[in-house]
N, C-alpha and C positions, 0 to 999 in steps of 0.2 A: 504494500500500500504506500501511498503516498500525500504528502498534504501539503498545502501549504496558503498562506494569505498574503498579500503585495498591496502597500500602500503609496501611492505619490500624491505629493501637492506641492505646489509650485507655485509662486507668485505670476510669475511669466515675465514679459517684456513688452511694450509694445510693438504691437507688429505696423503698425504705422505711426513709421516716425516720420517726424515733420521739420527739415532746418530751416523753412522760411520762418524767420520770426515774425515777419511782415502778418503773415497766414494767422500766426496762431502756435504753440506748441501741444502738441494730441497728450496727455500724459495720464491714458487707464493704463493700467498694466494689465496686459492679456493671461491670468494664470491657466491652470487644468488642473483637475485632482483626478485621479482613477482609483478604487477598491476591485480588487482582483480574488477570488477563491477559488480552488482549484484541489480537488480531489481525483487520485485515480486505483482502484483496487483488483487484485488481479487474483484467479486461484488456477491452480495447476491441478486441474481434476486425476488425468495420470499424465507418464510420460507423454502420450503425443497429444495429449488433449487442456487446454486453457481459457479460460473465460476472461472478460475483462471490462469493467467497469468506469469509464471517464467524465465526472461531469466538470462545470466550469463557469462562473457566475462574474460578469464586470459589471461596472457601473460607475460611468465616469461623467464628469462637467467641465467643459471648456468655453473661454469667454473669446471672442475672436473680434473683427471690426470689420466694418462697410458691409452693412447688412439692410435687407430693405431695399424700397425706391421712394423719395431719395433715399440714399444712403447714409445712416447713423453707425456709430463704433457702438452704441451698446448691446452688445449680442453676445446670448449667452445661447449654449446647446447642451442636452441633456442627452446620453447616449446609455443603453442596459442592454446587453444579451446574456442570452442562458444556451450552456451548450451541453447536449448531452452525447454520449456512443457506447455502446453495448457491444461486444463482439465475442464470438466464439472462433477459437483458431484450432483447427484440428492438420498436423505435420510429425512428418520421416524422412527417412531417407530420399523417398521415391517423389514428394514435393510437399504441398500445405493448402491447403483451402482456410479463406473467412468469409465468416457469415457475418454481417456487423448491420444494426441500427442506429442511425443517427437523427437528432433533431436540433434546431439551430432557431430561439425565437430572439428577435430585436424587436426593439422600440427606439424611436427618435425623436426628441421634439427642440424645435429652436425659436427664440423669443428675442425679438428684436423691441427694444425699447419696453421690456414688459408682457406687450401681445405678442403671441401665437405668431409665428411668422412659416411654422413649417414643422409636421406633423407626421411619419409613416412606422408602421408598425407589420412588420410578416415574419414568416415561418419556413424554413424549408426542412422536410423528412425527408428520410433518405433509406433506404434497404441497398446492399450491396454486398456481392459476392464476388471473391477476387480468389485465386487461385491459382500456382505453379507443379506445373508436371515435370519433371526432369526423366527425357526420353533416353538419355545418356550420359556420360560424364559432358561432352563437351555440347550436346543440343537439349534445350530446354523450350516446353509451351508455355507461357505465361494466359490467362484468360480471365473475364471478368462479365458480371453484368452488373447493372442497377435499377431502381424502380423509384424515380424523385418527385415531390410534391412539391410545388412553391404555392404561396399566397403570400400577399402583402393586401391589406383590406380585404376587399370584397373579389380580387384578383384570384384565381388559382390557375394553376396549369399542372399539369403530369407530361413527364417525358421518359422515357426509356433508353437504354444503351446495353449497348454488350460490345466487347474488342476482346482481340485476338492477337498476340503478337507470338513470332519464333525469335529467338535467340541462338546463333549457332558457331560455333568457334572451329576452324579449319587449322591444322598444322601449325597450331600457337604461335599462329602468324596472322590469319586472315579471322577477323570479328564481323556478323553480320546480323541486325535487327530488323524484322520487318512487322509491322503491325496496323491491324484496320480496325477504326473505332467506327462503331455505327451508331447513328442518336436518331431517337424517334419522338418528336416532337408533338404534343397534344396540337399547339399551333399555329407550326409553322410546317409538319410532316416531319420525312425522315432525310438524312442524310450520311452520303459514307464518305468517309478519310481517311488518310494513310500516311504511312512516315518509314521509311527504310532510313539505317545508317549502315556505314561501314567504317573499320579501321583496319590495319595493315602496320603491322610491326616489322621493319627490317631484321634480321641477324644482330644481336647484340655485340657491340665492341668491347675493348678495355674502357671506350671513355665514357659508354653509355647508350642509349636505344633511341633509333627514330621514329615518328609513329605519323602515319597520314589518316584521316580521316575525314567523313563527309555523313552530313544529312539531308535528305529532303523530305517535304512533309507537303500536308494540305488541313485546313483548319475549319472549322462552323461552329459560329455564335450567332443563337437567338438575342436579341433585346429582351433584355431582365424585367420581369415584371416592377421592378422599382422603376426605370428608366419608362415603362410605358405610364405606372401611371403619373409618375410627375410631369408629363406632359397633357397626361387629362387634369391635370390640376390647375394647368394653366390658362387653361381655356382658351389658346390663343389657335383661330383657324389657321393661319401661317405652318402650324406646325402637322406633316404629314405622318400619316401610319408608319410604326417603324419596320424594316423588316430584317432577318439574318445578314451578319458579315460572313463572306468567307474569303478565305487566305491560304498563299502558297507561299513555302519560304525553301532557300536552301544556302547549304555552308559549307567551306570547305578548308580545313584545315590543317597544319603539320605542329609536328610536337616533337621536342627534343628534350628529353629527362637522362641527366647527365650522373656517373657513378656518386662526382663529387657534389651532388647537391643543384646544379644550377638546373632551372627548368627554365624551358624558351618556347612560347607559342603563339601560332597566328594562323588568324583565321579571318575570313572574305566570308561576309556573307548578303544577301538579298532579301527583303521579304515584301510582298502585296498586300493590302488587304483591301478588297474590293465592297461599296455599298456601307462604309466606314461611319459607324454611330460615334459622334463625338458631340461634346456640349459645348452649346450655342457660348463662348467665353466674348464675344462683343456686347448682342443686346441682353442675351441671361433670358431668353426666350424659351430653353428646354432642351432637349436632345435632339438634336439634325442627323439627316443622313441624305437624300438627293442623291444617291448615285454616285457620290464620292466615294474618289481610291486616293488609297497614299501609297507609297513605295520606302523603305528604307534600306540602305545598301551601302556598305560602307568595309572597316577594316579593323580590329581590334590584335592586341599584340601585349602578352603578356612576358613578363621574367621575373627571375630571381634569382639570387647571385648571392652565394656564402662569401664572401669576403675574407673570412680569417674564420677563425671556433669563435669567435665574439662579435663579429659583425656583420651585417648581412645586409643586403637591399634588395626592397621588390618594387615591380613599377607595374603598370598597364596603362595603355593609350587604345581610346575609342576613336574611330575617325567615320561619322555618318552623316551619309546625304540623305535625308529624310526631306519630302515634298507629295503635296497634295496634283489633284490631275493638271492644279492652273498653272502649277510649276513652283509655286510658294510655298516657303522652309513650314516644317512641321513644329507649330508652336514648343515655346520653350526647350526643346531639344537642342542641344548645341552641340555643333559641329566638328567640335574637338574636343576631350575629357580625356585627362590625363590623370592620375597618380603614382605619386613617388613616395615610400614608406622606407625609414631605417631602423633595426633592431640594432640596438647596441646589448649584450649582456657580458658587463666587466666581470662577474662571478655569477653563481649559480643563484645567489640571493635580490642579484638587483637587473631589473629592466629597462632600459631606456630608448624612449622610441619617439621619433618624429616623421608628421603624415601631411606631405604638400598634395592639395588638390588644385586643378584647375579648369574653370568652361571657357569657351570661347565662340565666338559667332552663331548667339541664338538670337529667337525672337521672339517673341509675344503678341501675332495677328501681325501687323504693321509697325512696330515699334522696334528696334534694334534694342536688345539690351546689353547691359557692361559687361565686359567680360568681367573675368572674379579671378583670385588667386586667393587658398584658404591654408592657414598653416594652424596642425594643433599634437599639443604633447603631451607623453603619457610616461610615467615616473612611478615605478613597483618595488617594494621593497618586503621580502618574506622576514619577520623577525624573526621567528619561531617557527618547526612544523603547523603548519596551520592556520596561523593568522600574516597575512600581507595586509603592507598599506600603502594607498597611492595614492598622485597626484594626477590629475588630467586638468590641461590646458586646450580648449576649443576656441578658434578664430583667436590666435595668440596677437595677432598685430592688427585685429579688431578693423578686420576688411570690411568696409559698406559695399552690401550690393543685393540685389532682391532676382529671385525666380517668378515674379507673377508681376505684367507690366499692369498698366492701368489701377495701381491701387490703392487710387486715390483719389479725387473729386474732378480735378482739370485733365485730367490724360498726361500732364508733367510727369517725366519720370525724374526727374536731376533732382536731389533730394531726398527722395522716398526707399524707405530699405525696409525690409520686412523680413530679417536675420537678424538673431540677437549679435552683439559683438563680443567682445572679448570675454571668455567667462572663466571661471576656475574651480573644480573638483576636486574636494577629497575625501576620501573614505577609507573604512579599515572592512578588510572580508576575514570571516572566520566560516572556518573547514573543521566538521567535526567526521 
């Protein structure tokens, strides 16, 4: 068994800061509190047989800004779910099967100035059976079904699935997945998709192994009954019936994991997604879709480099061109993301590590926004078996710069940051 209860509260910061003094200075502080409970119990009826028990209760409040039309900073939200899953696992040698129940209920409500400003409350159940065969040492079936309920108000839907995938491994060289999920939609009907990968191990050297790899796939999502009815909520004719996205994507990659520790990898990849449900973030009008596709396609590369028995660096660079059919960058996305991470550990008791982030050339609809540079430090110290204590440093050189344009009254961005700055952490963990 398991237990446990998790408390936060926070004063916050404001999330819309304001340096015109001319304007005004904005000074609520945005906090959040969350209550967390979380039990999970389990019995091992015999060896191949296990039951098991998870539920899980939050209940949190956060106060946020520019809420409403016009828009007011006092806005508070109230957020509860309750999670439950049941499951029975019956496993050997030869594979495993679960049986498992789950139900998932939320409540939401948001109050802008006091009143009611927004209000949804549903449920989703779920019945699911998942299961692996292993036809041999090196090929295995993996299989599943499900039987899911959504409702939010007076909404429900049923849908169905079952997928199939092989797993098969040739000459401890050649790895091969293929698998076809099927969904049957109360809806929207049914649909099938699929996803094969591959990897390829060269011969291992003295200095270490190369590895290529590739996937391709295809994807469907219906519109969430949240997403439909917050657009019945609006009542705004402008806004049309939503219907399924679907998407293709593929990727292709090599990988070099070295005796001495350094791993180096890069991968290309593409993906579509066509009839693209995304919110309306100019007029705040609902959920759009019109026949919009976006594309992203780009290049990511990761590494890591022991340095000495005490130092080490890891980095990764994202580089994507993401654009909608009219050729315009895909909001807030930015074009380049890098990080750079150092461990330093001078003995076995102390840690020391610094983590530089950086975006560049995003947007927000029509608005360019800053690029950003984030530096923050993290400082461990074991006193004792058992208890450590540290220090962490986020946005160390207290970088101004905001992810969300427009957040604010005039469309001005020069000014406006909705990032806390510079902050400081410390705490002590004890290990029993």
């Amino acid at each position: 068994f398991y237990l446990s209860a998790a408390q936060v509260d926070t004063d916050g910061f404001n999330a819309f800061h304001q340096e015109n003094p001319e304007a005004g200075t904005l000074i609520d502080e945005d906090g959040y509190e969350n209550t967390t409970l979380h039990a999970r119990g389990g019995w091992n009826i015999d060896p191949d047989l296990r039951a098991q028990l998870v539920v899980r209760d939050t209940d949190s409040t956060s106060e946020f800004d520019r809420c409403s039309f016009p828009a007011i900073n006092d806005c508070v939200g109230y957020f509860d779910q309750q999670n439950l899953r049941g499951s029975v696992t019956h496993g050997n040698s030869a594979g495993d099967n679960t049986l498992s129940y789950s139900k998932t209920d939320v409540e939401r409500t948001n109050y802008a100035g006091g009143e009611v400003s927004y209000d949804i409350e549903g449920e989703i159940a779920k019945w699911e059976l998942n299961g692996r065969v292993s036809l041999s040492d090196v090929h295995t079936l993996v299989y599943g079904a499900e039987h899911r309920r959504d409702r939010v108000k007076e909404l429900e839907r049923d849908q169905r699935g079952a997928y199939l995938e092989y797993q098969g491994a040739y000459a401890d060289r050649f790895y091969l997945t293929a698998g076809l999920p099927q969904d049957d939609n109360e809806d929207f009907g049914g649909n099938t998709s699929y996803r094969f990968s591959a990897a390829y191990l060269f011969p291992q050297t003295s200095n270490g192994v190369l590895k290529l790899k590739s996937s391709v796939g295809t994807g469907f999502r219906a519109p969430s009954l949240f997403e439909i009815d917050y657009n019945r909520s609006q009542e705004n004719p402008a806004l049309t019936e939503l219907g399924p996205e679907e998407s293709r994507g593929i990727d292709v990659g090599i990988e070099y994991l070295g005796n001495d520790g350094i791993h180096l990898e890069a991968v290309v990849f593409d993906q579509k997604i066509d009839d693209e449900i995304y919110f309306d973030l100019a007029g705040f009008t609902g959920y759009l879709q019109g026949g919009q596709s976006s594309e992203s396609r780009g290049l990511e590369l990761i590494g890591q480099w022991p340095l000495s028995d005490q130092l080490a660096l890891n980095s990764n660079y994202t580089y994507v061109d993401a654009e909608a059919d009219d050729g315009s960058p895909r909001s807030r996305q930015p074009k380049h993301l890098a990080n750079v991470g150092v461990r330093y550990t001078p003995t076995a008791d102390w840690t020391i590590a610094l983590d530089w982030r950086t975006a560049r050339d995003r947007y927000d609809g029509d608005n360019k926004l800053e690029d950003y540079d984030v530096l923050s430090a993290n400082v461990r110290y074991q006193l004792v078996d058992g208890i450590v204590v540290y220090l962490r440093g986020e946005n160390v050189l207290d970088e101004e710069y905001t992810d969300v344009a427009n957040f604010n009254a005039d469309g001005e961005l020069t000014g406006y940051y909705n990032h806390s700055g510079a902050a400081g952490y410390a705490g002590v963990e004890f290990t029993f």
